[in-house]
N, C-alpha and C positions, 0 to 999 in steps of 0.2 A: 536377510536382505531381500531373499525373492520374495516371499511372503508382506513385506513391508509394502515393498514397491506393486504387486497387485492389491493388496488393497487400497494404497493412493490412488492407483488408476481404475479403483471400484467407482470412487467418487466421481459422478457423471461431470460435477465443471471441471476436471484435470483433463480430459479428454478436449475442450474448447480453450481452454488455457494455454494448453501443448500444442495446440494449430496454433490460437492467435499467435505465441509467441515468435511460431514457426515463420508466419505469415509476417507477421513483422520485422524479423531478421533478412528474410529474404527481400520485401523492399529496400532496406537499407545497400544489400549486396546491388542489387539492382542498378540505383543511384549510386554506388561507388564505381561501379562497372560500366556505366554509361558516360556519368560526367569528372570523374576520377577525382573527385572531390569525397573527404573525406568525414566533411564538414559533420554528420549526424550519427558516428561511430561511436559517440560518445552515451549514446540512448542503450546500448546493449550494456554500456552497467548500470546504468540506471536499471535496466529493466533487471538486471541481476538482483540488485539492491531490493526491489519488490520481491522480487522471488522470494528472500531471506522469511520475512514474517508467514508467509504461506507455507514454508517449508517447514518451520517451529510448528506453526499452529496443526498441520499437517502431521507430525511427530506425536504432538502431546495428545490430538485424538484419536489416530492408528493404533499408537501406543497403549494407549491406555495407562499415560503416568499416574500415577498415584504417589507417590514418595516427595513431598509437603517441598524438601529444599529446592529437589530438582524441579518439581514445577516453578516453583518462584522465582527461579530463578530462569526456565523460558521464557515467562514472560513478561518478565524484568527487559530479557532481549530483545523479544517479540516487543513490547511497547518503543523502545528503541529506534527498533527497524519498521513499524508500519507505516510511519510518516514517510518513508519513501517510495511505497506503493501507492499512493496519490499524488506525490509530489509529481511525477511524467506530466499528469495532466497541464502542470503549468508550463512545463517545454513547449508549449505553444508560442509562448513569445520568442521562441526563434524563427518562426514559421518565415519573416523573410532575412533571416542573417546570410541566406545563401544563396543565388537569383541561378544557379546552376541548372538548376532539376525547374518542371513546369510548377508552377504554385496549388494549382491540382493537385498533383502529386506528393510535395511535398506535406499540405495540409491530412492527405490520405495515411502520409505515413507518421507524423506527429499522431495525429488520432487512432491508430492502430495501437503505437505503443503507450499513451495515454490511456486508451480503453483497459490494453492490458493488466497495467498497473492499476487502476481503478479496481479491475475481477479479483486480480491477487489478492488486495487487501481487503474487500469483502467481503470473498470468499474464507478468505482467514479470520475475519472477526467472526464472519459467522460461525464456523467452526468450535470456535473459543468459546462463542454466545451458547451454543447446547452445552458446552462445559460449564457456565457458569449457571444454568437452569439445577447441575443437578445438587447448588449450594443458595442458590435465591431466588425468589421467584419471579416470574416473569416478566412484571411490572418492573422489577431493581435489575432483574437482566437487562430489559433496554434502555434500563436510566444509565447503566453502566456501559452498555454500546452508544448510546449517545454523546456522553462523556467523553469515550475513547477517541469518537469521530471530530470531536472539538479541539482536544488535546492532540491530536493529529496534525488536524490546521495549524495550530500555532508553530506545530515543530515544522514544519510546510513553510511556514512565515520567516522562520528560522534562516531555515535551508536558503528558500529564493532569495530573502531580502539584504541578508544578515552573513550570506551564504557559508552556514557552519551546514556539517554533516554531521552524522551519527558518529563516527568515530571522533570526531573531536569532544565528545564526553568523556574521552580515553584521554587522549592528549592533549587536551585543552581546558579542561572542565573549570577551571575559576573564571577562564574570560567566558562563558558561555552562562555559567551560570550571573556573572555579572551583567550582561546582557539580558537576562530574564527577570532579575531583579528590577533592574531600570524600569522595563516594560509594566511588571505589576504592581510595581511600590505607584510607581506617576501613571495608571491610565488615561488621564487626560490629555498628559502631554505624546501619547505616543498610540493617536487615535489610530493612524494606516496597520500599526498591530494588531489590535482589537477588532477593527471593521473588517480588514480581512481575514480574520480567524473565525467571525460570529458570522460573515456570509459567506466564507468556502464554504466551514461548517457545517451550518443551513442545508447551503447545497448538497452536499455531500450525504447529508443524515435523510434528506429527504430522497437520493437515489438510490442511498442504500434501505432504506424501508420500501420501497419500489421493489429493489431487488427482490426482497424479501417476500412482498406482497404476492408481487407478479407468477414467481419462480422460490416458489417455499421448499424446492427441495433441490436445490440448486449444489447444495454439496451435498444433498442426500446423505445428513449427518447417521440418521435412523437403519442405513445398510449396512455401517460400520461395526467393526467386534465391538463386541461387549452394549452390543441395545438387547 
């Protein structure tokens, strides 16, 4: 375990992940400690919720899985759970559900835990992304992150509009897949799905090639055992 946990924290973004996160719990305390409104307690599971895909992806590259089931079945999970590491971002529209805290403030601390959630899942696709270089090449690896970041948005679309969670694939899964069904059989008729799946999407694939561009070594996949 000790050995694990240092080389997580080899990875130079676990060390900026580990403040944001920090950094945005502590506003929340803040804001409950000032206007005793509880109102944004609710963003620390979300933020947990992201954590999950980073923690998998984080496992399967440390690790060095190799054993065909057990991978497939991470990230089985991992695909699961990454839509809720972007999802924070859309907690934005509560920015005025609660007039308690200054509006400053509050838009500081949506976008703290927003950002967060955003690094998580990036960080963890990318991760995944040197895993899949060492089965396709380059060009099908980021036709396959781009993919992922689509197929993201929609479960995003899910979540916000439709508001199913990841665990209701557990306990729910006919009315959910019912629900997806609807969506793909009639695109036409269920254009607010599709427009905002193709422009979070967009959005999102173009920050994380950003990411990528800017800070090519951002999880410093290449320090990891077994390069």
């Amino acid at each position: 375990m000790f050995k694990y946990v240092r080389d997580v924290f080899s990875i130079r973004s676990t060390w900026v992940l580990f403040f944001l996160s920090v950094f945005s719990i502590l506003l929340t305390v803040v804001r409950v400690s000032v206007t005793g409104s509880s109102m944004f307690l609710f963003l620390w599971w979300n933020l947990f919720l992201a954590f999950i895909p980073w923690s998998i992806a984080t496992l399967v590259r440390v690790r060095q899985i190799q054993n065909r089931w057990v991978l497939s079945l991470l990230l089985v999970c991992w695909i699961i759970f990454f839509p809720n590491a972007p999802y924070i971002l859309t907690d934005l529209v509560h920015l005025q559900d609660d007039r308690s805290a200054p509006l400053w403030f509050d838009m500081m601390l949506l976008l703290s835990f927003g950002f967060a959630g955003m690094l998580y899942g990036f960080v963890s696709l990318h991760l995944l992304e040197t895993r899949f270089l060492k089965k396709l090449s380059r060009f099908w690896s980021g036709v396959v992150s781009v993919g992922l970041v689509y197929l993201a948005c929609f479960g995003i679309y899910l979540g916000r509009f439709l508001r199913w969670n990841s665990w209701d694939l557990v306990g729910d899964l006919g009315r959910v897949l019912s629900d997806v069904f609807v969506r793909v059989a009639d695109p036409f008729a269920n254009c607010e799905t599709w427009g905002f799946t193709l422009l979070f999407g967009t959005f999102l694939n173009l920050i994380y090639w950003s990411f990528k561009t800017f800070a090519p070594d951002a999880a410093d996949p290449d320090h990891l055992p077994g390069n």
